[in-house]
C-alpha positions, 0 to 999 in steps of 0.5 A, a space after each residue: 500500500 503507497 503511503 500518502 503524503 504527509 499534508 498536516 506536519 508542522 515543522 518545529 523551529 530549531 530552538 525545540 529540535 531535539 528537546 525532551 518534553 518536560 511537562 505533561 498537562 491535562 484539563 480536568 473539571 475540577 483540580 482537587 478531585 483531580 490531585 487525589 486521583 494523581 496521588 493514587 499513582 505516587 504524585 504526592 507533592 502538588 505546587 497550586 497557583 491561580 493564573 489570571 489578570 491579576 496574577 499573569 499581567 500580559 496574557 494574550 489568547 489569538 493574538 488579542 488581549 486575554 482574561 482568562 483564567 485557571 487554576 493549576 496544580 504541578 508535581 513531579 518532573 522528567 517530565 513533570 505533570 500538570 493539572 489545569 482547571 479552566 475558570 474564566 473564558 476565553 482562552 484555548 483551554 475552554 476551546 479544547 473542553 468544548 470540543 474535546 472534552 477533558 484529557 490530555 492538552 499540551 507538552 510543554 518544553 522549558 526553554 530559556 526564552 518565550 519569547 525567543 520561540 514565539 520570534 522562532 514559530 513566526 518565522 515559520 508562519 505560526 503564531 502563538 494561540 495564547 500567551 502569557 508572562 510576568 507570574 513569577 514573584 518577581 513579575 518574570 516567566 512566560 508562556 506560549 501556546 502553538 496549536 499542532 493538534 492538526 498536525 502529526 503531533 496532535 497535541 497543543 505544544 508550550 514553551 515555559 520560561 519557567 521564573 527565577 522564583 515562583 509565588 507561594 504555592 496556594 492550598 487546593 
């Protein structure tokens, strides 16, 4: 049987070629149910934050202002796994929900530079579907969001400036 040609490859820009994956996210209707279920599999160590206009200064969602928000929760690493909470809408989150429903959304790669991915997928005609920067404690850390659902990757691609120190983690 001829293979047909691939027509929904995406090609990734030379800052993540050969980039583990470092983060594993999934949508869940709600977080603390979400943990509990997560414990059972030996993730016992949960970091909590709410993102939202007042905790993530510039946040962008289709290249327009954005005022969503959500709640996470992060634990484990190589690669770490993250639970995500949609609250308020819109953002790419309530998208996946009504159209996927809830599961897996993303990979994300820990980079030095969001914005250096975002400058390197444009390049490549791709813009960011969502973004996000300043929630570290002292207002550093971005992210961005590329749209590759369509593409043989399937999922939702991120790349995390993770911040040089993080609020406090809340309590769920």
């Amino acid at each position: 049987m001829a293979s047909l040609p691939d027509t929904t490859s995406l090609t990734l820009p030379e800052v993540l070629r050969g980039h583990p994956v470092d983060q594993v996210a999934f949508l869940v209707p709600d977080l603390a149910q979400a943990i509990e279920a997560w414990r059972q599999l030996g993730y016992d160590e949960w970091k909590i934050y709410t993102y939202s206009p007042d905790t993530v200064p510039e946040l962008t969602y289709h290249g327009q202002p954005g005022t969503y928000s959500m709640r996470l929760a992060l634990s484990g690493s190589s690669p770490q796994i993250e639970l995500i909470q949609p609250m308020d809408g819109p953002s790419i989150y309530h998208d996946w929900v009504e159209s996927r429903g809830y599961g897996l959304h993303h990979v994300g790669f820990f980079v030095d530079s969001a914005a250096e991915v975002v400058d390197a997928f444009a390049e490549l005609g791709t813009a960011p579907a969502q973004t996000g920067s300043g929630y570290g404690a002292d207002g550093d850390g971005a992210f961005a969001y590329f749209d590759a659902v369509d593409s043989t990757f399937a999922v939702v691609l991120e790349a995390i400036e993770a911040p040089a120190q993080r609020r406090p983690s809340e309590t769920i």
